[in-house]
N, C-alpha and C positions, 0 to 999 in steps of 0.2 A: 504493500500500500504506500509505503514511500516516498516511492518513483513518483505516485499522484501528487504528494504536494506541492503547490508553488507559490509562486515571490509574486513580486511586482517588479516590473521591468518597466520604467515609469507608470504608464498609465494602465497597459498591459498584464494581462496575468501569465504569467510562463509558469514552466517546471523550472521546481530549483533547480536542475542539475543543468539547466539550459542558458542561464541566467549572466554567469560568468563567462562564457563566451561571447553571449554577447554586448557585453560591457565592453570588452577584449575585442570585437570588432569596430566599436564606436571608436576606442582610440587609438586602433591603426589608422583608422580614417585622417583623426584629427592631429594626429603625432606631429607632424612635420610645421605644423600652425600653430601649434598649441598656444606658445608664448604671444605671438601675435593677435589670437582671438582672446586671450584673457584682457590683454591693455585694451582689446578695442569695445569689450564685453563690457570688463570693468571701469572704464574712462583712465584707465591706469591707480584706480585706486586699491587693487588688490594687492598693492605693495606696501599701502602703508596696513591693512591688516597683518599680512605678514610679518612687516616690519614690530609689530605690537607683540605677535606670535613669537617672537623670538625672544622680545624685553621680555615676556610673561614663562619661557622656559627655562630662565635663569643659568643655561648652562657654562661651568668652569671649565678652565685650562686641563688637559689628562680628562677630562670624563668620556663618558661613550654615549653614543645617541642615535635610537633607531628611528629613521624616517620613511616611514609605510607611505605607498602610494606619494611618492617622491618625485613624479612628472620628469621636468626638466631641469629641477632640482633647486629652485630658489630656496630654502630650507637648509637644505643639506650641504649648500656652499657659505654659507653663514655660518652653520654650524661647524661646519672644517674650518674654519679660521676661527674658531671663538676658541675650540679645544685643544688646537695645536698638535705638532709633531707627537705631543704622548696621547692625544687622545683618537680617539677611531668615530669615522662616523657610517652609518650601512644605510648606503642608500637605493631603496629597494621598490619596486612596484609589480605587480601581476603580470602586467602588460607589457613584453618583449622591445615593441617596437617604443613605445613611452622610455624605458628604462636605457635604449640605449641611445635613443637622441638625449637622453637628458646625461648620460656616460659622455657623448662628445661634447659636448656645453663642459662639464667639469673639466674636462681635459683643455679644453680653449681657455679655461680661466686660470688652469694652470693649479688645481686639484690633484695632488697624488701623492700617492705616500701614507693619508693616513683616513681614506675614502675606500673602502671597496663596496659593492656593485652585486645584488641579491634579486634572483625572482624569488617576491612571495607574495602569498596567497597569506590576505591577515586572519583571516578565522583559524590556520595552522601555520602560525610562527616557526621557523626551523632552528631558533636556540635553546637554551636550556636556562631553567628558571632563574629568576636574580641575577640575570646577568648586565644592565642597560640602565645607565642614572635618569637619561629621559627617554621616551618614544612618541612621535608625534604621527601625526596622519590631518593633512592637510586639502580639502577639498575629494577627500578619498573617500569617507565613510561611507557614502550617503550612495555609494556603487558596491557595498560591500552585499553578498546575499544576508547574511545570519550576522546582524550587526553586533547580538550581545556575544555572541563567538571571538566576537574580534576585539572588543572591549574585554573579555575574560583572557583575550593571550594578551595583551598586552599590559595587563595587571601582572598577568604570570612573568613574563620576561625582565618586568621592572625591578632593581634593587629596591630592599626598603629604604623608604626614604628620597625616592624616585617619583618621577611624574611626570603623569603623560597629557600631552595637549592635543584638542581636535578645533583644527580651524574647517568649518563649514558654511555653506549657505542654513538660512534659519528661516523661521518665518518674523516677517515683517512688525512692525508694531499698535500698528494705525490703520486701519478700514480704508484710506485712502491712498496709504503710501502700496499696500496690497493691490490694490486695484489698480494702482500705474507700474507695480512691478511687475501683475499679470500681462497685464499689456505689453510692455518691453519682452517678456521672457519670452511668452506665443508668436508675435509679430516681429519684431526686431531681432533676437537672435537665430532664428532660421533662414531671415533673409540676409544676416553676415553669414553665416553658415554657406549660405548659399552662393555668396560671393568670393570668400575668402576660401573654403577648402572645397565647395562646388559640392556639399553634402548637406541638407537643410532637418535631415532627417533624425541625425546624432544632436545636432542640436536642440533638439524639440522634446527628444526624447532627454537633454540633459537637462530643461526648462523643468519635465513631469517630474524626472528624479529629486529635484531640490523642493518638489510641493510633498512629495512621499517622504521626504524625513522626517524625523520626528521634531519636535517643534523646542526648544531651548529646556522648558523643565522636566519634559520626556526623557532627552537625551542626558540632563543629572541624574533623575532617576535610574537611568539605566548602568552610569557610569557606579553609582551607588549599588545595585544589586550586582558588582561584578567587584564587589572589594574596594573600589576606591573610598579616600576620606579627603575631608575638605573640600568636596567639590563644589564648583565656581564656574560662572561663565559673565563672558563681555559681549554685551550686544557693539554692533559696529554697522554703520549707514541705515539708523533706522532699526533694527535687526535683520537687516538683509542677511547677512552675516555675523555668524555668533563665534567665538572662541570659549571652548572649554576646557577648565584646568582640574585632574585629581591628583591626589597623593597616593602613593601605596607609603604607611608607616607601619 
């Protein structure tokens, strides 16, 4: 009976087991753009969320730090210069073609040495427990199939004392600012989609993804029945985007 359950695949109901593929087909599509539809998605403003994403991970000099769903790795090249020659940073994503445009980008900024380069699947992490002072997932989650799956490995992987952050799309704050974000997400991003990687479809389908997340106190909640403590989150443009921060202590 299993095999019969399924997810949402934005708006869509699939089988799970069908799910991750084709997430995995959206971002071959969009690999080679990526960076370029995010500035023109975001007005270039997803850089100062990120930029926020990194004060709020507080990572030192020698620590380690796992970045799931790592794209083309704004994250993971901050983090390599924050931890230095002793520390390690794994930056890692599902998506083959995602992980190794975002491998060339590190390598053009002149990354190496204390960066290596991971396919994984975050509902089964391939380390072993307590090992990772932070682990983040950045814009990732919200494509994940079994999201508390992936919130329970990355409580597992964390040292105590350790914390993990998830920067996301949220839902909105206002009846109004909703209603003009619908608008942009349905209309406006399929027709960049459509101009910029000539694909309007991965698009449209990443607009339903971001309404199917759970919504900012959902996702505390969830981060709370998977061991975190302290947990915390930062609305950002509105709530368009939300960051959230737990501890494992």
């Amino acid at each position: 009976m299993s095999d019969q359950k399924t997810t949402h695949f934005g708006y869509q109901q699939v089988p799970v087991g069908e799910k991750a593929a084709r997430v995995r087909q959206v971002f071959d599509s969009v690999a080679s753009r990526y960076d370029l539809m995010n500035d023109l998605m975001s007005l270039g403003i997803h850089r100062l969320w990120k930029r926020h994403a990194i004060e709020l991970a507080g990572v030192r000099r020698g620590q380690q730090v796992l970045d799931l769903a790592s794209g083309t790795g704004d994250l993971a090249d901050r983090f390599a210069g924050i931890v230095g020659p002793d520390g390690l940073v794994v930056m890692s994503d599902i998506n083959a073609a995602m992980l190794g445009e975002g491998r060339e980008r590190m390598l053009d900024r002149g990354r190496v040495g204390n960066v290596q380069y991971s396919l994984i699947n975050a509902e089964k992490i391939p380390f072993g427990d307590d090992r990772f002072d932070c682990v983040t997932i950045s814009f990732g989650l919200r494509n994940v199939t079994d999201k508390q799956a992936a919130l329970d490995e990355m409580f597992r992987v964390l040292r105590p004392g350790g914390k993990a952050l998830i920067v996301e799309f949220s839902h909105p704050l206002t009846k109004p600012l909703s209603k003009a974000y619908d608008l942009y997400s349905f209309s406006v991003l399929p027709t960049l989609g459509k101009l910029i990687v000539n694909d309007s479809s991965s698009y449209r389908y990443l607009a339903e993804s971001i309404r199917m997340h759970p919504d900012q106190e959902t996702l505390r909640s969830m981060m709370e029945t998977s061991g975190f403590e302290r947990c915390e989150y930062f609305n950002h443009t509105g709530g368009i985007v939300a960051i959230h921060r737990g501890y494992k202590l």
